[in-house]
C-alpha positions in Angstrom: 198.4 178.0 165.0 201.7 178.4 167.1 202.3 176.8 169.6 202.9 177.3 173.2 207.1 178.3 174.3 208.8 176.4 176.6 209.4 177.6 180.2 213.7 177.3 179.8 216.0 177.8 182.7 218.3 180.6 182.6 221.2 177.9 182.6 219.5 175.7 179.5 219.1 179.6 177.4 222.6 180.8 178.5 224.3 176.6 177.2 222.0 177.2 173.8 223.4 180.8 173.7 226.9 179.4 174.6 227.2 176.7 172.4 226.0 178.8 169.2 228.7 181.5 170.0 231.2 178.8 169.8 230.0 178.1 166.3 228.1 174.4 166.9 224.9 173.5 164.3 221.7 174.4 165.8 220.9 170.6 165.2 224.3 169.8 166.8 222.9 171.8 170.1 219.5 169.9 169.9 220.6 166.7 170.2 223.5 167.3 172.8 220.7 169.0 174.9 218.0 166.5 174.6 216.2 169.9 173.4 213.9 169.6 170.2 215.4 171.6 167.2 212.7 173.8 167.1 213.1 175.5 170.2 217.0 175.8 170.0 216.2 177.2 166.8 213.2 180.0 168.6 216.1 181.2 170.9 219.0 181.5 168.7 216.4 183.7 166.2 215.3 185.3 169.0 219.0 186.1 170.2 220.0 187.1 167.1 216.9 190.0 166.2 217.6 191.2 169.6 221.6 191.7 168.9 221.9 192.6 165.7 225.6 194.0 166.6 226.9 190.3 167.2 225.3 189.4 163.6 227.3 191.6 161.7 230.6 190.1 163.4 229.0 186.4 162.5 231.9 184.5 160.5 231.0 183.3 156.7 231.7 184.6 153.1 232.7 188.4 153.0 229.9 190.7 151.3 230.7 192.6 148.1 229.5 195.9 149.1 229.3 197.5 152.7 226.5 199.2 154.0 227.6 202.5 153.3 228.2 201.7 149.7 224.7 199.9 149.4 223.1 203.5 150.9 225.0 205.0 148.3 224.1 203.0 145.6 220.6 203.8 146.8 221.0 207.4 146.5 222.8 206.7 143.0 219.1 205.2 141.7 216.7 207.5 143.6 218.6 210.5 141.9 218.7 209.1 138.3 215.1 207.6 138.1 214.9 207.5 134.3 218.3 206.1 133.6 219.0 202.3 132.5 220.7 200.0 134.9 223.8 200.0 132.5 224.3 203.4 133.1 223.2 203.3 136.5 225.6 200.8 137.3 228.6 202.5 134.7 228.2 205.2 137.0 228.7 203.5 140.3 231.7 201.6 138.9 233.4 205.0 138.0 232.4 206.5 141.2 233.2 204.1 143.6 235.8 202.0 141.3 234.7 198.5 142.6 235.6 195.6 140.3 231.7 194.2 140.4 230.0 192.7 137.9 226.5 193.6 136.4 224.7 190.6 138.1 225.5 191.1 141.5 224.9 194.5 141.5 221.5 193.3 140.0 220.9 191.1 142.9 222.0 193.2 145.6 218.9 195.9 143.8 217.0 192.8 144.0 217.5 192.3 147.5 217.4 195.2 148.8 214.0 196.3 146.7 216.0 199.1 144.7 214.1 200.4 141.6 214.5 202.7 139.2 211.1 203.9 139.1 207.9 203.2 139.7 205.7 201.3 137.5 203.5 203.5 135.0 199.6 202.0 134.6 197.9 202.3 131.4 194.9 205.1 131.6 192.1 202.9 132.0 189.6 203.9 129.0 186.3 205.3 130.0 183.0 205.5 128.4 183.7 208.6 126.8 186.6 208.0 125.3 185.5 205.4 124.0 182.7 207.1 122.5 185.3 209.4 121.0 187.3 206.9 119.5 184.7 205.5 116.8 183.8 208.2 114.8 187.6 208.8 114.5 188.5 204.8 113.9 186.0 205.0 110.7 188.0 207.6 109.0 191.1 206.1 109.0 191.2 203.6 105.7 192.1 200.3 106.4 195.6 199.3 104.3 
């Protein structure tokens, strides 16, 4: 059950919105706005879905791989279906000559729900087959 959102000024959402821009912890905000954490946590989510421009230009630890070079890695496994991810991954190294290693390139598959290929089911035996199956089972000898 969610609850019900709280009616903020224009003055408290633009302080919240202020105050994260200028790097402060959400809990940091909270208390210096008598403001539970929940709801300074509901508008900074909400801030950041809506402006997903200012996200990318968010400060912390530098990704690997850019998003052009994830789209290509995802063309690189959507055209070679049936390789392994060692060759999958030799080829990306030569193509694109990044100093990765196999596990984050595993996790970045991972992540972004890269596959190889789809998984195969077993045929699911019928009542005919089955049928089939014990006349042609008692003429093999047992070893």
């Amino acid at each position: 059950m969610s609850g019900k959102r709280k009616d903020l000024t224009n003055g408290t959402l633009e302080a919240i919105l202020s105050f994260y821009r200028a790097q402060y912890k959400v809990s940091d905000i909270a208390r210096g706005l008598n403001l539970p954490r929940s709801t300074v946590d509901g508008v900074v989510r909400r801030f950041l879905a809506k402006n997903q421009r200012w996200r990318a230009l968010k400060t912390g630890r530098k990704r690997k791989l850019s998003e052009a070079l994830i789209r290509r890695l995802r063309l690189l496994i959507r055209a070679d279906r049936w390789g392994t991810q060692a060759q999958i991954f030799c080829r990306f190294h030569r193509l694109f000559g990044l100093d990765l290693s196999h596990n984050t390139l595993r996790r970045y598959c991972k992540r972004y729900n890269l596959r190889r290929r789809p998984c195969t089911k077993k045929q699911v035996l019928i009542q005919r087959h089955r049928v089939g199956r014990l006349p042609y089972s008692a003429l093999i000898p047992l070893l």
